[in-house]
mmCIF file as gemmi writes it, N, C-alpha and C atoms, coordinates in Angstrom:
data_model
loop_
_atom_site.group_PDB
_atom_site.id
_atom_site.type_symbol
_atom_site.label_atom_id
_atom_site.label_alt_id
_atom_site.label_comp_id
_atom_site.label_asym_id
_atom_site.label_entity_id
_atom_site.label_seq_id
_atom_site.pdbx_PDB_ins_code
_atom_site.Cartn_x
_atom_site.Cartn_y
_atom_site.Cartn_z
_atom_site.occupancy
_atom_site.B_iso_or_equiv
_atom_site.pdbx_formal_charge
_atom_site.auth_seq_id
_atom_site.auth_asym_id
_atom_site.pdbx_PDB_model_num
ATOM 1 N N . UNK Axp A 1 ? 0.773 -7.981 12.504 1 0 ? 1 A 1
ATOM 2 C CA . UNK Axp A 1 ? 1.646 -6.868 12.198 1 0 ? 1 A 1
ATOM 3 C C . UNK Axp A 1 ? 1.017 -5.608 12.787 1 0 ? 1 A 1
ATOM 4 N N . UNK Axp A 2 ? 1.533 -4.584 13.249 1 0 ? 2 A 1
ATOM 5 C CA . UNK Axp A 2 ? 0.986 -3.784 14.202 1 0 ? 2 A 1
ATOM 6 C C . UNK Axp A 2 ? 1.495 -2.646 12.673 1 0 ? 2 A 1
ATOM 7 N N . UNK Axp A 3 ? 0.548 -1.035 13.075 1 0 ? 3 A 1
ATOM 8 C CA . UNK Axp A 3 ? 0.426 -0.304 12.284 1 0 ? 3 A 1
ATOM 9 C C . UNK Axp A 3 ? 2.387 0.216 12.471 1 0 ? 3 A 1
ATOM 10 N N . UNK Axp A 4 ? 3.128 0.22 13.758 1 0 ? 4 A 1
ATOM 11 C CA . UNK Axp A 4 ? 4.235 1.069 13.643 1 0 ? 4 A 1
ATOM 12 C C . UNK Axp A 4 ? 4.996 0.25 12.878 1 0 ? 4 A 1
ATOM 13 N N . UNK Axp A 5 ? 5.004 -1.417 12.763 1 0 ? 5 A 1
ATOM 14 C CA . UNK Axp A 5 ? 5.595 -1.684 11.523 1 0 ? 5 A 1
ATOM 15 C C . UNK Axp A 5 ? 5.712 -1.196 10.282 1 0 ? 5 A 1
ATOM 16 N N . UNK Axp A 6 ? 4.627 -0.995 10.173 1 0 ? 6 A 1
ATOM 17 C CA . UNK Axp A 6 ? 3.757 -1.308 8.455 1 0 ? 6 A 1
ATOM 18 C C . UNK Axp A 6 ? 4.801 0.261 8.521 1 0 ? 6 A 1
ATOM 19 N N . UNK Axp A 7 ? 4.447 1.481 9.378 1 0 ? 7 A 1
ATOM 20 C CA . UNK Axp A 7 ? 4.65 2.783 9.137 1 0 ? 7 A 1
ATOM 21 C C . UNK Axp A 7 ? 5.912 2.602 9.107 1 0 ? 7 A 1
ATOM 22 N N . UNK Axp A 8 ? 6.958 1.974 9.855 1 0 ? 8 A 1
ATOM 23 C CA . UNK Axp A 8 ? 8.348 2.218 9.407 1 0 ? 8 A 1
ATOM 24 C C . UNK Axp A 8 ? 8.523 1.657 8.11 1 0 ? 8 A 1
ATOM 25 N N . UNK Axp A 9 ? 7.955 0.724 7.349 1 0 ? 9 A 1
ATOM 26 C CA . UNK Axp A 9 ? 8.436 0.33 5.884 1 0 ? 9 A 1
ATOM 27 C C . UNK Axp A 9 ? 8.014 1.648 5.217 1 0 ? 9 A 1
ATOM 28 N N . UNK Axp A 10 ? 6.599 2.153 5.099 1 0 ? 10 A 1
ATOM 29 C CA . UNK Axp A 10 ? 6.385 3.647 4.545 1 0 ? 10 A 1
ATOM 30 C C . UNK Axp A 10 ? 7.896 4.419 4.767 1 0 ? 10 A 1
ATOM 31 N N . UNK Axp A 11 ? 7.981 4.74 5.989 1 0 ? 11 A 1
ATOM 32 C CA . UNK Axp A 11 ? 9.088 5.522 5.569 1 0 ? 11 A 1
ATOM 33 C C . UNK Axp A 11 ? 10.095 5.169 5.519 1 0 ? 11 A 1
ATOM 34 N N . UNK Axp A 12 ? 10.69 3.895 5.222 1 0 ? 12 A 1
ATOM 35 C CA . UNK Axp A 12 ? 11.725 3.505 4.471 1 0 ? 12 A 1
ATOM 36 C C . UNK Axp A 12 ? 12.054 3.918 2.979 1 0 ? 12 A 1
ATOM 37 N N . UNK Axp A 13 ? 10.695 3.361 2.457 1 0 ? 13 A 1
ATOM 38 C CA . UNK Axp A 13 ? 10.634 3.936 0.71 1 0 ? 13 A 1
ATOM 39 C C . UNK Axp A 13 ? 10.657 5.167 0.875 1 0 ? 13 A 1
ATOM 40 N N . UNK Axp A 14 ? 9.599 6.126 1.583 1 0 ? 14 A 1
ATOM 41 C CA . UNK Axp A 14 ? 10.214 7.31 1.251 1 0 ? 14 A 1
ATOM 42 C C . UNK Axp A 14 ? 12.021 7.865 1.487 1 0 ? 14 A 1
ATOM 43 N N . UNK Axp A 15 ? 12.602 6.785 2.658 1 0 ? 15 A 1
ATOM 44 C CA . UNK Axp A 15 ? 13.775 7.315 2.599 1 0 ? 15 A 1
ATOM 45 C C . UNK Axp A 15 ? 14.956 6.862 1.444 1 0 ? 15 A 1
ATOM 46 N N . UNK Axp A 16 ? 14.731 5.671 1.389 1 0 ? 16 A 1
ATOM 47 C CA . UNK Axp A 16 ? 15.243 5.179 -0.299 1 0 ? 16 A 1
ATOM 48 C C . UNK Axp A 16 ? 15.078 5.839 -1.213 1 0 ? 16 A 1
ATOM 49 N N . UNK Axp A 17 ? 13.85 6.284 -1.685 1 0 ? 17 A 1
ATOM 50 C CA . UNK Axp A 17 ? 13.476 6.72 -3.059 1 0 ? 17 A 1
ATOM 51 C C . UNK Axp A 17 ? 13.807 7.99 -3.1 1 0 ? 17 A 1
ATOM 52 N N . UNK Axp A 18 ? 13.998 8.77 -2.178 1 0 ? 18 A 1
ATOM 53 C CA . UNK Axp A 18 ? 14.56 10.453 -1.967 1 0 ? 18 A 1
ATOM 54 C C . UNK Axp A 18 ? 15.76 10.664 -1.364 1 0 ? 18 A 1
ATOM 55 N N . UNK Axp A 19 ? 16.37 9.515 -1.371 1 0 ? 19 A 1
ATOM 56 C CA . UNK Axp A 19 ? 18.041 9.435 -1.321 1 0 ? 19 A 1
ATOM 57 C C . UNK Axp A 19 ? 19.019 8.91 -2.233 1 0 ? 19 A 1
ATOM 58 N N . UNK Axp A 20 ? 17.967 8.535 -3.433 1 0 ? 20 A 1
ATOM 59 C CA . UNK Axp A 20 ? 18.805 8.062 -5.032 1 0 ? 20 A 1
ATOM 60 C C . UNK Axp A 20 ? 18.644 9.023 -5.718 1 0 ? 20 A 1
ATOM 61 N N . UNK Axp A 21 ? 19.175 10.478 -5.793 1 0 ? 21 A 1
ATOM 62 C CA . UNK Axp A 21 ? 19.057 11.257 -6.309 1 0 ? 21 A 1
ATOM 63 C C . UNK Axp A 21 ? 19.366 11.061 -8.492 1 0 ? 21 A 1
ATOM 64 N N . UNK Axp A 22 ? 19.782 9.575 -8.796 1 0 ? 22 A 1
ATOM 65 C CA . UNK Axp A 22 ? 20.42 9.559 -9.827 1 0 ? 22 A 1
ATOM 66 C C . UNK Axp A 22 ? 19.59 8.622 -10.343 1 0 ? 22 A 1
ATOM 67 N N . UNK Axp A 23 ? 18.513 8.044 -9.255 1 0 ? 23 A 1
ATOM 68 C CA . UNK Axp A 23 ? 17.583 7.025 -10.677 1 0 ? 23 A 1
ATOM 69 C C . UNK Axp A 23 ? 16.405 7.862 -11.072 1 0 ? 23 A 1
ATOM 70 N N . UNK Axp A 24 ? 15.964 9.172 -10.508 1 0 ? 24 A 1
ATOM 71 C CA . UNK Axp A 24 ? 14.658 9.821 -11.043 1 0 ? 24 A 1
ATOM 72 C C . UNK Axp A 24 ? 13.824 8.934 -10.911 1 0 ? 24 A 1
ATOM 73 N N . UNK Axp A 25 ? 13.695 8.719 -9.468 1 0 ? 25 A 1
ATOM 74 C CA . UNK Axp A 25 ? 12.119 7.966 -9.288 1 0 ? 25 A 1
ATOM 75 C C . UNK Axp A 25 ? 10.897 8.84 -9.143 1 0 ? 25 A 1
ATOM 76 N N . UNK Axp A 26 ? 9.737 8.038 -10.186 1 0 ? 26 A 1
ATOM 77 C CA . UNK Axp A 26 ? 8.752 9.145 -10.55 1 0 ? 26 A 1
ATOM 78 C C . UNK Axp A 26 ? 7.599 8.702 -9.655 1 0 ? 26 A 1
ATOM 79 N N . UNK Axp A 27 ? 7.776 7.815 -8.905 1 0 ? 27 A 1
ATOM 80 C CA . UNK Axp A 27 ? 6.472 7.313 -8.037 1 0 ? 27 A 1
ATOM 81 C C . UNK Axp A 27 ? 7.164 6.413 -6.742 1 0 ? 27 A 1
ATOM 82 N N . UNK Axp A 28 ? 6.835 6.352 -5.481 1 0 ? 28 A 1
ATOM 83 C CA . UNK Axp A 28 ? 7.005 5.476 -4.761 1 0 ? 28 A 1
ATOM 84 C C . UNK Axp A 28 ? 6.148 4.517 -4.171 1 0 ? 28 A 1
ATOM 85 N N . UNK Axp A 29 ? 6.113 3.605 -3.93 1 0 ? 29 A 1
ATOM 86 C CA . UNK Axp A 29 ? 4.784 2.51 -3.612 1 0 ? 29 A 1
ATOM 87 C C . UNK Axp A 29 ? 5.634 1.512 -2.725 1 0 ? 29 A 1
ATOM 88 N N . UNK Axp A 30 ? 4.995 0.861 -1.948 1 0 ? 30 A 1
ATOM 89 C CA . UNK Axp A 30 ? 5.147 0.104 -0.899 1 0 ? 30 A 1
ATOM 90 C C . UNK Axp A 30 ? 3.892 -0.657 -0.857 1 0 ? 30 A 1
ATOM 91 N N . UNK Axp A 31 ? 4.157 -2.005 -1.388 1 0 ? 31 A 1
ATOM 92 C CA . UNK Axp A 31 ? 3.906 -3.09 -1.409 1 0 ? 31 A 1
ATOM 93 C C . UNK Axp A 31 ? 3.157 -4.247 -0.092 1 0 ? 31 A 1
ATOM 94 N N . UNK Axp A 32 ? 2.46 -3.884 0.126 1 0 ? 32 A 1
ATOM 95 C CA . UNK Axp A 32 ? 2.099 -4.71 1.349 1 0 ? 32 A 1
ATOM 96 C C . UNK Axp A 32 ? 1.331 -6.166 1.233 1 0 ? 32 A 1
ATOM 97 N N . UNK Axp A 33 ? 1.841 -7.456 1.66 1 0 ? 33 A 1
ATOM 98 C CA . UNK Axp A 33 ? 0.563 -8.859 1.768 1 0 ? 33 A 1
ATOM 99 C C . UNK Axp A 33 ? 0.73 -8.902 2.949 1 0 ? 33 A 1
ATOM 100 N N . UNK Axp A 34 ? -0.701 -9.343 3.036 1 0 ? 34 A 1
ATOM 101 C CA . UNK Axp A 34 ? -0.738 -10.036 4.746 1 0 ? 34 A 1
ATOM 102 C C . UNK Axp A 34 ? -2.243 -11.29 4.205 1 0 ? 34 A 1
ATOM 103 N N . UNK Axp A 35 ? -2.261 -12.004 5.488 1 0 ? 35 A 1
ATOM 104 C CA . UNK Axp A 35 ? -3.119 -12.726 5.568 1 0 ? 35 A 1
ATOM 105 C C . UNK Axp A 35 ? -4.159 -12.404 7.043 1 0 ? 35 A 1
ATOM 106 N N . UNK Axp A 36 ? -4.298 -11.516 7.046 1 0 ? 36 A 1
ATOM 107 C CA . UNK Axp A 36 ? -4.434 -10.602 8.724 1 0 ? 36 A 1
ATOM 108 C C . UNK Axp A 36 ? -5.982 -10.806 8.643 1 0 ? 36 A 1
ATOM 109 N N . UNK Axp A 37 ? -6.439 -11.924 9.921 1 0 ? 37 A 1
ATOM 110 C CA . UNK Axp A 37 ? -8.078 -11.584 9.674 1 0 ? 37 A 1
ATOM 111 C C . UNK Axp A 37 ? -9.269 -10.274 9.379 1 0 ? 37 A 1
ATOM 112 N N . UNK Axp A 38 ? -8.514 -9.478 10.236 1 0 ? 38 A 1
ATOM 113 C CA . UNK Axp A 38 ? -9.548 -8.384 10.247 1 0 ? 38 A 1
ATOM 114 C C . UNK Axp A 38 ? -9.007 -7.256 9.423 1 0 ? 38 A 1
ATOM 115 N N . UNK Axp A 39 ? -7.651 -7.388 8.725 1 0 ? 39 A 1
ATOM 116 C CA . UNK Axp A 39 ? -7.052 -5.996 7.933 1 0 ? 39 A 1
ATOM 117 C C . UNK Axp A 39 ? -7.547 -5.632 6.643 1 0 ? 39 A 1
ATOM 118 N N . UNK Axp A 40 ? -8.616 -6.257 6.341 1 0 ? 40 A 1
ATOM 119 C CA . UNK Axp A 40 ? -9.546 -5.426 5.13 1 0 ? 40 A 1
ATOM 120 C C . UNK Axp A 40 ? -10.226 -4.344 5.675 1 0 ? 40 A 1
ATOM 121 N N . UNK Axp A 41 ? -11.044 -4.636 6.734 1 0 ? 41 A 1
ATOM 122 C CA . UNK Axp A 41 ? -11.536 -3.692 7.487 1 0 ? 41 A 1
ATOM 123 C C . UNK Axp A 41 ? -11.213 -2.608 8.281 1 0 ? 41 A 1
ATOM 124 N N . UNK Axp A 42 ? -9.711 -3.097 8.546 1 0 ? 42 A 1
ATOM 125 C CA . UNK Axp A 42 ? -8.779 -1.907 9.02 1 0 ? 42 A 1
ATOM 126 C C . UNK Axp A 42 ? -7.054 -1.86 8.522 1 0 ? 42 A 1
ATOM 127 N N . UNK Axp A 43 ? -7.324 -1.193 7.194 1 0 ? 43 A 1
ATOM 128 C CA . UNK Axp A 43 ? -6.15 -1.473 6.759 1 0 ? 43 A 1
ATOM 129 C C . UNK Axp A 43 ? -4.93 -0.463 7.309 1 0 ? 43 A 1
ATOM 130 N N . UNK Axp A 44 ? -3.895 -0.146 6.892 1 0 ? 44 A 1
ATOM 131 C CA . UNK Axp A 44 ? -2.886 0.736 7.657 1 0 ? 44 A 1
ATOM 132 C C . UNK Axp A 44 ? -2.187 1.394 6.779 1 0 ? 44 A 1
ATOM 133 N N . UNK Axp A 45 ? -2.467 2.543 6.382 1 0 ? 45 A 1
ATOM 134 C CA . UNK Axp A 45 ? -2.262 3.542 5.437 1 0 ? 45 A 1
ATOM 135 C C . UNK Axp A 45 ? -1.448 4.619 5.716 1 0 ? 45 A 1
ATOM 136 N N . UNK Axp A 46 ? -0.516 5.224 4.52 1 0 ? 46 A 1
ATOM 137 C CA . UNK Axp A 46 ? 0.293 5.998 4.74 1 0 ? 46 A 1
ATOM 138 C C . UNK Axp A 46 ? -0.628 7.233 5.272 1 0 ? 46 A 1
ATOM 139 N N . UNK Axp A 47 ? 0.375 8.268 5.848 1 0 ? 47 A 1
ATOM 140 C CA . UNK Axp A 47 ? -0.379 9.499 6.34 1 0 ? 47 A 1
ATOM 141 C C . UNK Axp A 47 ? -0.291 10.266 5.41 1 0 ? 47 A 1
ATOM 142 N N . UNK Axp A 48 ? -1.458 11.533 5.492 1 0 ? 48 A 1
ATOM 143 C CA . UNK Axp A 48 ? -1.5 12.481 3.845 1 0 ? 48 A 1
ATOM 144 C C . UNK Axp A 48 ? -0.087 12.724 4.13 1 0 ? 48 A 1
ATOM 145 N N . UNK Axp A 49 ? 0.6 13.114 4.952 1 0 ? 49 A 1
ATOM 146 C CA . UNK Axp A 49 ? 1.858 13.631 4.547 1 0 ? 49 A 1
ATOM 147 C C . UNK Axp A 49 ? 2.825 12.948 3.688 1 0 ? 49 A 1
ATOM 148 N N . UNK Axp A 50 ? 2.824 11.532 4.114 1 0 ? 50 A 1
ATOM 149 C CA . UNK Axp A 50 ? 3.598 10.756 3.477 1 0 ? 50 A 1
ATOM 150 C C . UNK Axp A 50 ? 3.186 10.586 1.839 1 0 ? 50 A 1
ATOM 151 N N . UNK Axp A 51 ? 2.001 11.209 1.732 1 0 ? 51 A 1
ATOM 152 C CA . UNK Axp A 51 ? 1.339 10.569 0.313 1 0 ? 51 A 1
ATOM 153 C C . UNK Axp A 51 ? 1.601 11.947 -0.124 1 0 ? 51 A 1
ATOM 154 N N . UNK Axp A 52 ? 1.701 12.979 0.641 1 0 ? 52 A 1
ATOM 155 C CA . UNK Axp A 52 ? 2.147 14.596 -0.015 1 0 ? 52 A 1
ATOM 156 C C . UNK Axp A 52 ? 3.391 14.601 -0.648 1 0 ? 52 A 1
ATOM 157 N N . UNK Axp A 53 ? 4.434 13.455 0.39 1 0 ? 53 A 1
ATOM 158 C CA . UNK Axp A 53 ? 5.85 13.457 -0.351 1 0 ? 53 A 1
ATOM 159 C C . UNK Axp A 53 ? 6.088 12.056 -1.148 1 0 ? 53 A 1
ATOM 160 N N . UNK Axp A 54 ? 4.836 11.724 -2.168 1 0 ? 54 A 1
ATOM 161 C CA . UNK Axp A 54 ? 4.809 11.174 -3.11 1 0 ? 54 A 1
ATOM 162 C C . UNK Axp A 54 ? 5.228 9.393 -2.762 1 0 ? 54 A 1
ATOM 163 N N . UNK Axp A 55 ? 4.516 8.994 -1.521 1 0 ? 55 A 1
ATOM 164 C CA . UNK Axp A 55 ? 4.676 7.621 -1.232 1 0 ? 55 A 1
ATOM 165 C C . UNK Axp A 55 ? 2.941 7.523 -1.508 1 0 ? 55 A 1
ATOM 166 N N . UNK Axp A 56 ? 2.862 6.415 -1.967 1 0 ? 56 A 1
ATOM 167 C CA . UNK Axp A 56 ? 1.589 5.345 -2.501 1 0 ? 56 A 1
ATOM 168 C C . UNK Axp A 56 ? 1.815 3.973 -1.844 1 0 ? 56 A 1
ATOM 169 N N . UNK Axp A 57 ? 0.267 3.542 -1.518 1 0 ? 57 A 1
ATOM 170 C CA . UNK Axp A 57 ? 0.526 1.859 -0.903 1 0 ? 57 A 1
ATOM 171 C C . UNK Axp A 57 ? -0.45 1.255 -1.718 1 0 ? 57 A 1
ATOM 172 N N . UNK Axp A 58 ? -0.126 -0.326 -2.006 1 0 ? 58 A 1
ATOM 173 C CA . UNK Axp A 58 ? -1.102 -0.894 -2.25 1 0 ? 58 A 1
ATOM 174 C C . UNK Axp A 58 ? -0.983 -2.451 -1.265 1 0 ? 58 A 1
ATOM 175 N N . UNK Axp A 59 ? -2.045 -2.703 -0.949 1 0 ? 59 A 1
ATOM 176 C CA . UNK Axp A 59 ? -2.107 -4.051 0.193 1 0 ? 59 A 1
ATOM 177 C C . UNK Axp A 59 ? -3.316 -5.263 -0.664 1 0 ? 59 A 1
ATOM 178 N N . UNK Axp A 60 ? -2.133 -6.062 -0.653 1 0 ? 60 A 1
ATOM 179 C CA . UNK Axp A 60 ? -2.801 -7.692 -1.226 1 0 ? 60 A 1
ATOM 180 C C . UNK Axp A 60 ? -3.264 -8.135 0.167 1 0 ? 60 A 1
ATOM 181 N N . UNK Axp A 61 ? -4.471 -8.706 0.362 1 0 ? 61 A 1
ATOM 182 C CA . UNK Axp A 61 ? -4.969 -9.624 1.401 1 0 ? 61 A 1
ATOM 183 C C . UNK Axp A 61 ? -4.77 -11.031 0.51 1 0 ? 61 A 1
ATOM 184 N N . UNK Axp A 62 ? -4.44 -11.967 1.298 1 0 ? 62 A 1
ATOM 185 C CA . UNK Axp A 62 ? -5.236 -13.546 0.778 1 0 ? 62 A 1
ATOM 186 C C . UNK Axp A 62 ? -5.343 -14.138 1.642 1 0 ? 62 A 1
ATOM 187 N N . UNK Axp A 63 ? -6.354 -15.418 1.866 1 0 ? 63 A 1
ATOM 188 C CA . UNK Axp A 63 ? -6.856 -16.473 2.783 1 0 ? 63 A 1
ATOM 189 C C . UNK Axp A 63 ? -5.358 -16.838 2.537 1 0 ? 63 A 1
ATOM 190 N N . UNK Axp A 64 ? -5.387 -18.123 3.894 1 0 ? 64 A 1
ATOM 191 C CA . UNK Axp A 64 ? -3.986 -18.75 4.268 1 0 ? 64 A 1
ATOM 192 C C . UNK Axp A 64 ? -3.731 -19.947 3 1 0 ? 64 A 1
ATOM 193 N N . UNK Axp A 65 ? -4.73 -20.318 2.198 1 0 ? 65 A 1
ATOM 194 C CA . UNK Axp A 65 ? -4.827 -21.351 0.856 1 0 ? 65 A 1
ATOM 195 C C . UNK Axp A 65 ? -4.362 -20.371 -0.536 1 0 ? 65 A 1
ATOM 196 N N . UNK Axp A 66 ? -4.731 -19.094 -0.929 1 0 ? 66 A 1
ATOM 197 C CA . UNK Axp A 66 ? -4.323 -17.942 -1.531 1 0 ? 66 A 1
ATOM 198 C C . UNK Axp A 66 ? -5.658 -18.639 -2.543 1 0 ? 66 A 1
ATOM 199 N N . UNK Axp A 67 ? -6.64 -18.626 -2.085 1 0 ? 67 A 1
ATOM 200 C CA . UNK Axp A 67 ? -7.711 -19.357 -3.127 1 0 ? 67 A 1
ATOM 201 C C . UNK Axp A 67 ? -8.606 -17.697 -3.313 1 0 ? 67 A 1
ATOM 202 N N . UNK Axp A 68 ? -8.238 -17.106 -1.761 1 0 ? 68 A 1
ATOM 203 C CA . UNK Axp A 68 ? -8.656 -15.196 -2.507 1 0 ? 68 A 1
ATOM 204 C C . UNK Axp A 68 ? -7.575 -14.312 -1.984 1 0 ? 68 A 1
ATOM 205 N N . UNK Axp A 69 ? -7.841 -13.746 -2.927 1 0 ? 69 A 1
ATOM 206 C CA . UNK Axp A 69 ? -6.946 -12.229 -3.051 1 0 ? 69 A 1
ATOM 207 C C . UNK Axp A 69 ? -7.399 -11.145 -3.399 1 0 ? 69 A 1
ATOM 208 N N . UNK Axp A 70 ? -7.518 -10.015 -2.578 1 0 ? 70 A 1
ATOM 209 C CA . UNK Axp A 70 ? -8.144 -8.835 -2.072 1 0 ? 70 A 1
ATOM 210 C C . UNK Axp A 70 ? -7.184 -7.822 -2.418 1 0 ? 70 A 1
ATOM 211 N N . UNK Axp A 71 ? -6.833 -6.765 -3.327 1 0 ? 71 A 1
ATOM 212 C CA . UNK Axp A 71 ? -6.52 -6.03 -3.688 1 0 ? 71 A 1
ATOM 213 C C . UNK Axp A 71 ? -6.932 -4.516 -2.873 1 0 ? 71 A 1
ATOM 214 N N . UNK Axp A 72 ? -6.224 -3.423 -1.959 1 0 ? 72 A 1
ATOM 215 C CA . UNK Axp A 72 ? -6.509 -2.13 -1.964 1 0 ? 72 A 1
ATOM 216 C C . UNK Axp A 72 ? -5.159 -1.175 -2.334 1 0 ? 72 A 1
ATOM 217 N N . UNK Axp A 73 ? -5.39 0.087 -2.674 1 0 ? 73 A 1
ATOM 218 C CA . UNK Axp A 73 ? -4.405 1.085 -2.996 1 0 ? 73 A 1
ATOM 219 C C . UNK Axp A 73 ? -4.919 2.416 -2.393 1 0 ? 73 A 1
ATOM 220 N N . UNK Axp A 74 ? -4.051 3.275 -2.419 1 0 ? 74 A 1
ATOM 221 C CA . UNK Axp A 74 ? -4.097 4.302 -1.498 1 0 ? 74 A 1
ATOM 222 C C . UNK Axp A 74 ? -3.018 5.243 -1.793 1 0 ? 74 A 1
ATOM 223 N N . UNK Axp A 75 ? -3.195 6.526 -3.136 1 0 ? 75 A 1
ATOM 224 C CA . UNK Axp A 75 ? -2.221 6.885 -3.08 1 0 ? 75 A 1
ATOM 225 C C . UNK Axp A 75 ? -2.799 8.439 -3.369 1 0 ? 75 A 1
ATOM 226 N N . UNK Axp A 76 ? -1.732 9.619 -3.446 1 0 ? 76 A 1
ATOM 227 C CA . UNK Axp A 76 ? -2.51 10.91 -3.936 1 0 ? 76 A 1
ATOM 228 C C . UNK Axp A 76 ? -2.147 11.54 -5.359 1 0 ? 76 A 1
ATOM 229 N N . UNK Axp A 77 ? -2.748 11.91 -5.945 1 0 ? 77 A 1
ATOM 230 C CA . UNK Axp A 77 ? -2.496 12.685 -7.112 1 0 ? 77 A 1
ATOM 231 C C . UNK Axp A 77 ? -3.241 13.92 -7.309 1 0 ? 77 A 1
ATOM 232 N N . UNK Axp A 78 ? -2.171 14.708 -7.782 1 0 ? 78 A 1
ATOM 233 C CA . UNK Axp A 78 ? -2.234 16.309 -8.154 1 0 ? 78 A 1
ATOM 234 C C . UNK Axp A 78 ? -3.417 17.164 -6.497 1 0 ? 78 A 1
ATOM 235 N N . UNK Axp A 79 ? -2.794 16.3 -5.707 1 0 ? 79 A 1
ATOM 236 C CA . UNK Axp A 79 ? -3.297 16.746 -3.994 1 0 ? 79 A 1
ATOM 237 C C . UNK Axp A 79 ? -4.206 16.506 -3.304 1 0 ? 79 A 1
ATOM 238 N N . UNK Axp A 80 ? -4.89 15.311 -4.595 1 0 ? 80 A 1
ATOM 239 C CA . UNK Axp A 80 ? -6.225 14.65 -4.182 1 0 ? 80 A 1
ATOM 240 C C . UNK Axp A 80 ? -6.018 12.871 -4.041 1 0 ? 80 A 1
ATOM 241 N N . UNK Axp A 81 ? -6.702 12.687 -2.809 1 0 ? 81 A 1
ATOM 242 C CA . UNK Axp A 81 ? -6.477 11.34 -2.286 1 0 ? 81 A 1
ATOM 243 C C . UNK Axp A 81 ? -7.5 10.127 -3.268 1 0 ? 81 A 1
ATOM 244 N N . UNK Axp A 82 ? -6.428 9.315 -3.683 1 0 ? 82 A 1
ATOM 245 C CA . UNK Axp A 82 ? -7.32 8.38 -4.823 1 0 ? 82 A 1
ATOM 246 C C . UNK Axp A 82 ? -7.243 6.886 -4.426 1 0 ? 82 A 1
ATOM 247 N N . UNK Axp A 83 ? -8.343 6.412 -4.513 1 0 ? 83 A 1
ATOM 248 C CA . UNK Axp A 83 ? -7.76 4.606 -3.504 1 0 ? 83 A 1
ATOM 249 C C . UNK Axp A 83 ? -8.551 3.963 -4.694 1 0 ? 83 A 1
ATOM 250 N N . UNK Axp A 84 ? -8.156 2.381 -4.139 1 0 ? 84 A 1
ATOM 251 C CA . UNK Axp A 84 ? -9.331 1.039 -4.643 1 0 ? 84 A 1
ATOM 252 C C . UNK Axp A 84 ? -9.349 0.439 -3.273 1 0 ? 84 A 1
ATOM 253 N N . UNK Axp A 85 ? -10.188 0.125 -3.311 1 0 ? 85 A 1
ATOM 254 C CA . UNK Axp A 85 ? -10.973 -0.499 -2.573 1 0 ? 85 A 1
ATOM 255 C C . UNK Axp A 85 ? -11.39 -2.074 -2.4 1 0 ? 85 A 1
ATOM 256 N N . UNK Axp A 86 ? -10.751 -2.714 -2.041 1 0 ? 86 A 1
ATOM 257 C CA . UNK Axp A 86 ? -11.575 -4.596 -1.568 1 0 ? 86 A 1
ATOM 258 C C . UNK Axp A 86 ? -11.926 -4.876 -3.206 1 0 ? 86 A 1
ATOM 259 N N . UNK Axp A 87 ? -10.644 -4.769 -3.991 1 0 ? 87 A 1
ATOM 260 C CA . UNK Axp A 87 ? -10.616 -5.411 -5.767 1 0 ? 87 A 1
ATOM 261 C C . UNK Axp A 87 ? -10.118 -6.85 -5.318 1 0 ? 87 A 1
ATOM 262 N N . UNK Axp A 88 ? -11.627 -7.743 -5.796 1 0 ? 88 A 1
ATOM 263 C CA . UNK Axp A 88 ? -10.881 -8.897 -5.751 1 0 ? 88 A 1
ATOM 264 C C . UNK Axp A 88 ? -10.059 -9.138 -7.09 1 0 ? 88 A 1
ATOM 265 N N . UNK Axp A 89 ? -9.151 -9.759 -6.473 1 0 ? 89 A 1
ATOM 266 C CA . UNK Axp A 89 ? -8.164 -11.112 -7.582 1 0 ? 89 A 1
ATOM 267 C C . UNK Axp A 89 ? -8.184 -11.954 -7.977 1 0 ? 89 A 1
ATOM 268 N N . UNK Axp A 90 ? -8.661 -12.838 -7.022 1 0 ? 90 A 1
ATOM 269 C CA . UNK Axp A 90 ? -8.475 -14.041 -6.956 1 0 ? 90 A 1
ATOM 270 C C . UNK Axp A 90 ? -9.727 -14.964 -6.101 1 0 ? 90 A 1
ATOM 271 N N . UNK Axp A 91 ? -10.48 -15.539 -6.218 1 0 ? 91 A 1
ATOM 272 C CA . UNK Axp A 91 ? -10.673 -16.192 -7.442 1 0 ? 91 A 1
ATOM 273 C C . UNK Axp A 91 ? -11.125 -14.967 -8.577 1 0 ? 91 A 1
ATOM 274 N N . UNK Axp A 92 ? -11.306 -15.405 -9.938 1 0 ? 92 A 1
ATOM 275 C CA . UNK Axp A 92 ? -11.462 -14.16 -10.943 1 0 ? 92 A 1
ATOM 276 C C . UNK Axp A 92 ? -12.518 -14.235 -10.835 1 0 ? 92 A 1
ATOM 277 N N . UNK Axp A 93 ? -13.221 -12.848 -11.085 1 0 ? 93 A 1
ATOM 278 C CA . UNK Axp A 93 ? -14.551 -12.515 -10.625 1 0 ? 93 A 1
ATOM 279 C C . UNK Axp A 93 ? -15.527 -12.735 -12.469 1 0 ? 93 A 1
ATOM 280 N N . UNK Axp A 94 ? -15.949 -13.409 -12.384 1 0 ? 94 A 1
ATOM 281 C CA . UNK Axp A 94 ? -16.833 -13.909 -13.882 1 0 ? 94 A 1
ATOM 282 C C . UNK Axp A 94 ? -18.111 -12.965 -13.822 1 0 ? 94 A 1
């Protein structure tokens, strides 16, 4: 998946979620899995702007078996940029 994908779904939600003027959406997020060898290390994140007009991402990694699952997020609040980072899932961490 190349980053101008990933970026047109970003601004899809932002164009959905700021064109339902009647559900009062209080957060937007965009959902990302991949199984992408190297996209922990280079994941593909909204731009501050997009996170200025209140879009948030979070990206599931898993092996092609789903035996792990890699959790990151990436969103801003009150103008400050707040993430997680490589949270595993899966297997559960004991």
């Amino acid at each position: 998946m190349t980053w101008q994908v990933v970026h047109e779904h970003y601004e899809r939600t932002l164009f959905y979620g700021t064109s339902q003027p009647d559900l009062n959406i209080g957060e937007l997020w965009t959902i990302h899995f991949t199984c992408e060898d190297d996209y922990l290390d280079h994941p593909y994140w909204p731009s501050e702007e997009q996170m200025k007009n209140g879009l948030g991402a979070v990206v599931f990694w898993h092996n092609l078996g789903f035996t792990q699952v890699i959790m990151s997020a990436l969103w801003m609040e009150a103008g400050v940029v707040q993430n997680i980072t490589k949270r595993q899932i899966l297997p559960v961490p004991t």
